[in-house]
C-alpha positions in Angstrom: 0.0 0.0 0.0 1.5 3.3 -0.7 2.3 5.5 2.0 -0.5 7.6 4.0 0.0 11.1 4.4 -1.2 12.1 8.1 -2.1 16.0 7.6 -4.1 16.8 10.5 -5.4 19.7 8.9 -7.5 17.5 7.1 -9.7 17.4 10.0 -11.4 20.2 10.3 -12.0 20.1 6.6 -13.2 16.6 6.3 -14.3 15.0 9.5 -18.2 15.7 8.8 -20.4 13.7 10.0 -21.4 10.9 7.4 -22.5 7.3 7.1 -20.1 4.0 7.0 -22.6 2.2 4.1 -23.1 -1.4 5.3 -25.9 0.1 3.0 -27.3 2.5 0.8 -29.6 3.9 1.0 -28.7 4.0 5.4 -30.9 2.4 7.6 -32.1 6.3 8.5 -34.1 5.9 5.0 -36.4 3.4 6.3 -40.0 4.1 6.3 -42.6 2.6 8.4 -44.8 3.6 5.6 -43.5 0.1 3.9 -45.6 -3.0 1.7 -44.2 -6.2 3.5 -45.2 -8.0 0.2 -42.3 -6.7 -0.8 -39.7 -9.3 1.4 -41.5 -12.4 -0.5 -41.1 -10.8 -4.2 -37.2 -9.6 -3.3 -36.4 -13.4 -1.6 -37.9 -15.1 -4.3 -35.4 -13.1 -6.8 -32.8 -13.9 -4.4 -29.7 -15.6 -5.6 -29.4 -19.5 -4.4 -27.2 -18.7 -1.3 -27.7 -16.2 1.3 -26.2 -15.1 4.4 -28.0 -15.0 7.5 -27.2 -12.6 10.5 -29.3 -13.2 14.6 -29.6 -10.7 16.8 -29.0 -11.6 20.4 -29.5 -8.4 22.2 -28.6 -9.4 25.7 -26.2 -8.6 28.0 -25.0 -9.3 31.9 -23.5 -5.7 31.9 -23.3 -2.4 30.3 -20.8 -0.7 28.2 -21.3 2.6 28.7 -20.3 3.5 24.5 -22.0 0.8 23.5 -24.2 1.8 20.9 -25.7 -1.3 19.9 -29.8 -2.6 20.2 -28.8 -4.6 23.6 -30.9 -5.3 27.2 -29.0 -5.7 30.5 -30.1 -8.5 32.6 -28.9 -11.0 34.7 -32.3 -13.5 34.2 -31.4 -16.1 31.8 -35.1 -17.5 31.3 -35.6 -14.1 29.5 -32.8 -15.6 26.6 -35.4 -19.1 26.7 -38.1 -16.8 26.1 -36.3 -14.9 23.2 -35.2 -18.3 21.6 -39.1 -19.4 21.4 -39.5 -16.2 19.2 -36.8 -17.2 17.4 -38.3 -20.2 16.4 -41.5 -18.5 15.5 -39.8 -16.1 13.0 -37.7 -18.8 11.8 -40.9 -20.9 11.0 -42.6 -17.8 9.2 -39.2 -17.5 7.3 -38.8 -21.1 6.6 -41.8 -21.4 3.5 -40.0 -18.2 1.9 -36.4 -19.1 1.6 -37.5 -22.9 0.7 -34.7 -23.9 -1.6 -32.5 -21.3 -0.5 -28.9 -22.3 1.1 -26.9 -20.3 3.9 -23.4 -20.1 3.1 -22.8 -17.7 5.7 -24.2 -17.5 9.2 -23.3 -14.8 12.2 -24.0 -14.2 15.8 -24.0 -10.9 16.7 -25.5 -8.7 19.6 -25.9 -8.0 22.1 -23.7 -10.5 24.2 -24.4 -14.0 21.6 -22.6 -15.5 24.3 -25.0 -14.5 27.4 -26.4 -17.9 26.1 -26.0 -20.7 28.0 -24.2 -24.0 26.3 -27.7 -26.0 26.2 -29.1 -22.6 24.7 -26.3 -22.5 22.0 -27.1 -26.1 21.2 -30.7 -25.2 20.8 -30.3 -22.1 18.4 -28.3 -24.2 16.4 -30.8 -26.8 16.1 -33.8 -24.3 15.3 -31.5 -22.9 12.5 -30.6 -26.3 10.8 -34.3 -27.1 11.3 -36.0 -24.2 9.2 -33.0 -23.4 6.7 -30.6 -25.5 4.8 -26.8 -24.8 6.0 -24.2 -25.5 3.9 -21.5 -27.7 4.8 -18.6 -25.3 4.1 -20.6 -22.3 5.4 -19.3 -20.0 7.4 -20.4 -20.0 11.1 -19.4 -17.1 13.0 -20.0 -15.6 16.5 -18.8 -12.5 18.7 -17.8 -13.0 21.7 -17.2 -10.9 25.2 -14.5 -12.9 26.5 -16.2 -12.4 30.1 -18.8 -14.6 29.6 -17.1 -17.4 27.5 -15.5 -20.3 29.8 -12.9 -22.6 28.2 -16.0 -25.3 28.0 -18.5 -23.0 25.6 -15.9 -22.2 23.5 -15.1 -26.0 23.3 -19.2 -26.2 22.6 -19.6 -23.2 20.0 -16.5 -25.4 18.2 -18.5 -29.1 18.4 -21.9 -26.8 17.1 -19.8 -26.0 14.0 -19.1 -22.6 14.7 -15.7 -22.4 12.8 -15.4 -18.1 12.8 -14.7 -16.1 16.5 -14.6 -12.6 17.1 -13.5 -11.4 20.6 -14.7 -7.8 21.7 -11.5 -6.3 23.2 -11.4 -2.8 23.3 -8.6 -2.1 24.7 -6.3 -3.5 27.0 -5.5 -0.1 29.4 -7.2 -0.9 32.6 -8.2 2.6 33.2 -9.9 2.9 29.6 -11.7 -0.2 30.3 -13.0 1.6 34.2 -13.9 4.4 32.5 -16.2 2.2 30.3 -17.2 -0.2 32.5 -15.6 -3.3 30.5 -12.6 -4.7 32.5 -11.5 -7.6 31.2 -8.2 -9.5 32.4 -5.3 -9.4 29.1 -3.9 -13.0 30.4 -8.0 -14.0 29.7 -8.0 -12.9 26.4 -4.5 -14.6 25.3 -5.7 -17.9 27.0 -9.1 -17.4 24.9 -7.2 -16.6 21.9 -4.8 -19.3 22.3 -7.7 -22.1 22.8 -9.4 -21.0 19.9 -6.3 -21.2 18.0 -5.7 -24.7 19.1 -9.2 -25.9 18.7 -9.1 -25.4 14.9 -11.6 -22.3 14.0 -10.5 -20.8 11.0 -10.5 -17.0 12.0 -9.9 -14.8 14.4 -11.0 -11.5 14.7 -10.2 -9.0 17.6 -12.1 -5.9 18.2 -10.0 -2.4 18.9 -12.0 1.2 19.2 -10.0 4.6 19.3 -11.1 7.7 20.4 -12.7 5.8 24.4 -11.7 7.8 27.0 -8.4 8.5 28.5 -7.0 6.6 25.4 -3.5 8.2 25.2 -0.8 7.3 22.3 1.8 5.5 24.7 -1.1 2.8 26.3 -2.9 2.3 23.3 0.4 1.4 21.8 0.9 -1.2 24.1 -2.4 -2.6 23.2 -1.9 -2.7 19.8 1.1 -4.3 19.9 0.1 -7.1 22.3 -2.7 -7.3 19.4 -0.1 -7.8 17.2 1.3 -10.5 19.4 -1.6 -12.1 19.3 -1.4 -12.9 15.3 -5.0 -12.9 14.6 -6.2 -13.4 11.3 -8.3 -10.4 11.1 -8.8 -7.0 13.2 -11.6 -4.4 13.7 -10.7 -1.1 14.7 -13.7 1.3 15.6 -13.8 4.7 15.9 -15.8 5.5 18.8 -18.7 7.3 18.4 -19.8 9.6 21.1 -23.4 10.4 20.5 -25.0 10.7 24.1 -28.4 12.3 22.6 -28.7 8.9 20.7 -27.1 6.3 23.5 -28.3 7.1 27.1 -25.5 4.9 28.4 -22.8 7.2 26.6 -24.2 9.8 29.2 -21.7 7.8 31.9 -18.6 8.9 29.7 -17.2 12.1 30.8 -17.1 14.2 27.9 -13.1 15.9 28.9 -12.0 12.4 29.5 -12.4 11.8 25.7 -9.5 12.3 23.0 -9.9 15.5 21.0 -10.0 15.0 16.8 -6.3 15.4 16.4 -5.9 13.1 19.2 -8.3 10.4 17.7 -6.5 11.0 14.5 -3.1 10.4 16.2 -4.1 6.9 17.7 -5.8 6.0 14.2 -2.3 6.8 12.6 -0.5 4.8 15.4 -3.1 1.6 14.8 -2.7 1.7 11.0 1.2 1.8 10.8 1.8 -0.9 13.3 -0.7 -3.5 11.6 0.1 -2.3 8.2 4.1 -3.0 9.6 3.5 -6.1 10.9 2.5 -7.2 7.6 -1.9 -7.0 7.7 -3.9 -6.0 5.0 -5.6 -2.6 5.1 -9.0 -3.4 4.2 -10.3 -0.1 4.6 -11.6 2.3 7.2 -11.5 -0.3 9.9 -10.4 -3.3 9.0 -7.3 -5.5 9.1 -6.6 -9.0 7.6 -3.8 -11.5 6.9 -2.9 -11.3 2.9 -3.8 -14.8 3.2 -7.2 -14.5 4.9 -10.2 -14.9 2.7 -11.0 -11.2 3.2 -8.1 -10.1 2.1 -8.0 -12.4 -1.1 -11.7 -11.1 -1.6 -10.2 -7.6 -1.9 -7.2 -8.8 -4.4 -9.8 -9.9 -6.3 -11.9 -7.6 -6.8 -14.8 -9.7 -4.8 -15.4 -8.0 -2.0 -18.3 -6.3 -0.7 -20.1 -4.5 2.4 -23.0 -5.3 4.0 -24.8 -4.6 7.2 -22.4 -6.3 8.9 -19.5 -4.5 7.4 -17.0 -5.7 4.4 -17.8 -9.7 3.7 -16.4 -12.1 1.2 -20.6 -12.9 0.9 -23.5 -11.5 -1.2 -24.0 -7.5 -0.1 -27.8 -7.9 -1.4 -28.2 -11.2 0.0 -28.7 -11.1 3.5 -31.9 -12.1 5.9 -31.5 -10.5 9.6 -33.6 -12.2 11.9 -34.5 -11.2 15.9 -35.0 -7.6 17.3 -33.6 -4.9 15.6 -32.0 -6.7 12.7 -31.9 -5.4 9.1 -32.3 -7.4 6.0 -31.0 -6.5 2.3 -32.5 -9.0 -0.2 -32.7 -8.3 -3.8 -32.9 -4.3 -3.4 -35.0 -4.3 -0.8 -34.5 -3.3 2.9 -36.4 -4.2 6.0 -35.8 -3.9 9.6 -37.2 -5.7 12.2 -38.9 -3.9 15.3 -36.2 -2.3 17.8 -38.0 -3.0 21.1 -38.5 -6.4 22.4 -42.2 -5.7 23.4 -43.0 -4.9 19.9 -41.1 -7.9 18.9 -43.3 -10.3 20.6 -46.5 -8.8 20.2 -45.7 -9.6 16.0 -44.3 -12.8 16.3 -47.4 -13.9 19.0 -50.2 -12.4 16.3 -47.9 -14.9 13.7 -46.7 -11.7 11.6 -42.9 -10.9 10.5 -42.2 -8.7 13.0 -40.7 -5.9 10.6 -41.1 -2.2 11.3 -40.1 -0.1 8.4 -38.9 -0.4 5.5 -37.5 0.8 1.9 -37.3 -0.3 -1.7 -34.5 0.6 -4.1 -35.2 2.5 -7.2 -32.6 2.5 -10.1 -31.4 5.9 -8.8 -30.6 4.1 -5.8 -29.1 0.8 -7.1 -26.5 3.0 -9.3 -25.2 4.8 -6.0 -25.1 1.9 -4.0 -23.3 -0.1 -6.8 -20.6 2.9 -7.0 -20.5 3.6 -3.2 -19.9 -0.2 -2.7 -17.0 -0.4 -5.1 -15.1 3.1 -3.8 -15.5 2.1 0.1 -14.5 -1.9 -0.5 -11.5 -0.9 -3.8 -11.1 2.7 -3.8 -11.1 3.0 -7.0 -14.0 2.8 -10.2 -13.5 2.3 -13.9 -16.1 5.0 -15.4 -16.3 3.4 -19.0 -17.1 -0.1 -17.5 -19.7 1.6 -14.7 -21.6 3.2 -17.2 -21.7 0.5 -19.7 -23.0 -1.9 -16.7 -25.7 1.1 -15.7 -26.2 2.3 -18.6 -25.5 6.3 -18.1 -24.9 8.2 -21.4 -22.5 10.5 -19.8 -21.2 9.2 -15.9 -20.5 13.0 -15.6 -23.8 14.4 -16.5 -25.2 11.7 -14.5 -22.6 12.8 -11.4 -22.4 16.6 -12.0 -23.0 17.4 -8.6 -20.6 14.8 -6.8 -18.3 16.5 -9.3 -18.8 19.4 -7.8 -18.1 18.4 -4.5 -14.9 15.6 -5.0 -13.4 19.0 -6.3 -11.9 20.2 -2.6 -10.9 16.3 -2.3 -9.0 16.1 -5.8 -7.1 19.4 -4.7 -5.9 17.7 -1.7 -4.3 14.4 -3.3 -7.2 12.4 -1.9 -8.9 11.4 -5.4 -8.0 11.1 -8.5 -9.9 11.1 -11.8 -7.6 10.4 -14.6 -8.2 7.9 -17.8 -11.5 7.2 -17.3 -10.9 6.2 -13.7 -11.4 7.4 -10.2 -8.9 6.3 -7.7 -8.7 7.1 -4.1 -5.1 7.9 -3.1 -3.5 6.5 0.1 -4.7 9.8 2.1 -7.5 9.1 0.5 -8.4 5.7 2.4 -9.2 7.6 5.9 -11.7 9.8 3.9 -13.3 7.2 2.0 -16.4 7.6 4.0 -16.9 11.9 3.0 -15.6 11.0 -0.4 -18.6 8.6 -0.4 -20.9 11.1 0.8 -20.4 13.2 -2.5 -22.2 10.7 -4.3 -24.9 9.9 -1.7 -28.4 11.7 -2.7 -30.1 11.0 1.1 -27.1 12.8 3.2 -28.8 16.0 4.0 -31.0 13.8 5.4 -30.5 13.5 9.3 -26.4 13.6 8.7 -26.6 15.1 12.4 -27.7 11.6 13.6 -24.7 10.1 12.2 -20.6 10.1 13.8 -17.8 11.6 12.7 -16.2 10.0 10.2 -12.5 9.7 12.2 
């Protein structure tokens, strides 16, 4: 990868507050105002294989920035409860996919592992009851090392779970205080270690910048024991500090929090360590061995973002089932309610429990094509775009994202040369506002969104 060049100036200039398009349209374009008939018509056009993403949305305690749809409890009926819902929405799900195969299957929350090993073994039955999982598929699962013994990780193994991602953080003691996520390091090397030794495939650890008295020295010690760690993939967040949105946020202590420059500091310090110790920089936040499939995805020219970030899989081809997940099937989008109440009272009146909505038009489908392609390759051939899309002229068609890459081609950040537009090296960090010059929704709510470092 060529070199970065870290201006912060950059910051002020840039750092607006934009999307990170696991889809586009964003989720914030969903409309309650929405014809479920759609969902049946989009699957049904589907390709053979999809991926298929659960929501567990419990937790024993909070994370004061976590942002995600979660409920804190310590009753673990309320997850048996949860499962027979599940098993509802599976069964209403079941007659649509019919001949449909999974060839990609994730566990996300939430806490997935708040379940209990008889719990796990019961989700995993439901699932190969009402779909058909491919052999090869891949099975994946986040984890919160504090709630994963030595025996459920032996279990998630003999239920074919053959992907692991451990929520980290960081490793600074008084960074994980300030959050309320302390976590022992010799815990997470031990955890690493087993799951290395009891054959899954990948391993992913989570890193977020920008938490609370995160300084350059300590996180470098993180990052580096990271490296130690040899994972096959890493995740590096950029926190995002929107208490209006996430009441728990409110706990963080707004001077305790890096400044931009800062945050931009600890981002340079992450990137040139991993990219050093020879990963892959996937892009915005994401790390991978050359040899990992995500990184051979992105050689190739196969890779692609959905709403669970860059995948190897199908970026219009995934079903979300539980509270709160989102589904992209086909060009059309559809969320599921956000509130457990709601959640049940659907799934007891034997309705999909979705809440909103929103179907592509071909406006739509040509920005998320291009979007898709800058944010996973950083680069687009024009010729071949508009031959695929069929656009007369990809300028006329763009004349206002013209407009506005303008500041970014002065800077070094993009080029358009030969037909082609190519984000630079610089470019990479930016990729989400360079993005945003093509996106026709933005105006929309941008407020609700982070910054994009």
């Amino acid at each position: 990868m060529q070199t970065i060049k870290w201006d912060p100036t950059l910051i002020s200039k840039y750092n607006i507050n934009g999307p990170r398009y696991t889809s586009y349209p964003t989720a914030l374009s969903l409309s309650t105002d929405f014809d479920q008939g759609l969902i049946q018509g989009a699957i049904s056009q589907s390709p053979d294989e999809l991926s298929l993403y659960l929501h567990i949305p419990f937790c024993h305690k909070l994370c004061y920035y976590c942002g995600c749809n979660k409920v804190i409890t310590r009753h673990q009926h309320k997850a048996d409860t949860y499962l027979d819902a599940l098993a509802e929405e599976m069964a209403l799900f079941a007659p649509l996919l019919d001949s449909k195969r999974i060839n990609q299957l994730h566990l996300g929350g939430g806490t997935p592992t708040f379940l209990t090993e008889v719990q796990l073994s019961r989700l995993m039955a439901l699932l190969h009851k009402f779909f058909t999982i491919n052999a090869d598929a891949e099975i994946s699962i986040e984890i919160d090392p504090r709630s994963c013994s030595d025996g459920k990780l032996r279990h998630l193994s003999t239920l074919g779970f053959n992907r692991v991602s451990f929520g980290v953080q960081d490793l600074d003691e008084k960074v994980q205080i300030a959050i309320n996520r302390v976590q022992d390091t010799d815990l997470i090397r031990h955890q690493v270690q087993l799951s290395r030794e009891l054959g899954f495939s990948s391993i992913n650890l989570d890193l977020i910048y920008g938490l609370p008295f995160q300084q350059p020295a300590s996180f470098a010690k993180t990052v580096d024991e990271i490296i130690r760690l040899n994972p096959h993939r890493i995740s590096l967040f950029s926190y995002a500090h929107i208490p209006d949105r996430f009441a728990a946020q409110r706990k963080i202590d707004d001077s305790s929090l890096p400044d931009a420059p800062r945050k931009l500091e600890l981002m340079q310090l992450a990137i040139n360590r991993f990219v050093a110790a020879g990963y892959q920089f996937i892009g915005m936040d994401h790390f991978a061995r050359p040899d990992d499939t995500l990184a051979k995805a992105q050689q190739a020219g196969k890779l692609q973002r959905n709403f669970q970030g860059y995948t190897t899989a199908g970026q219009d081809a995934l079903i979300g089932l539980g509270v709160s997940s989102i589904s992209q099937v086909s060009g059309v989008l559809w969320q599921n309610s956000k509130e457990l109440p709601a959640y049940y009272a659907a799934i007891n009146a034997g309705n999909l429990p979705v809440e909103r909505g929103f179907s592509l038009n071909g406006d739509d489908k040509i920005r998320a094509a291009l979007i898709s392609q800058l944010i996973c390759h950083f680069e687009l051939d024009i010729e071949g775009f508009s031959q695929q899309w069929h656009l007369a002229s990809f300028w006329h068609y763009f004349a206002e994202a013209l407009e506005q890459l303008q500041p970014f081609m002065e800077d070094g950040l993009v080029e358009v040369y030969d037909g082609r537009i190519n984000v630079t090296a610089s470019g990479r960090l930016w990729v989400r506002s360079i993005c945003a010059c093509f996106d026709a929704y933005l105006t929309q709510g941008q407020q609700r969104y982070s910054k994009v470092v």
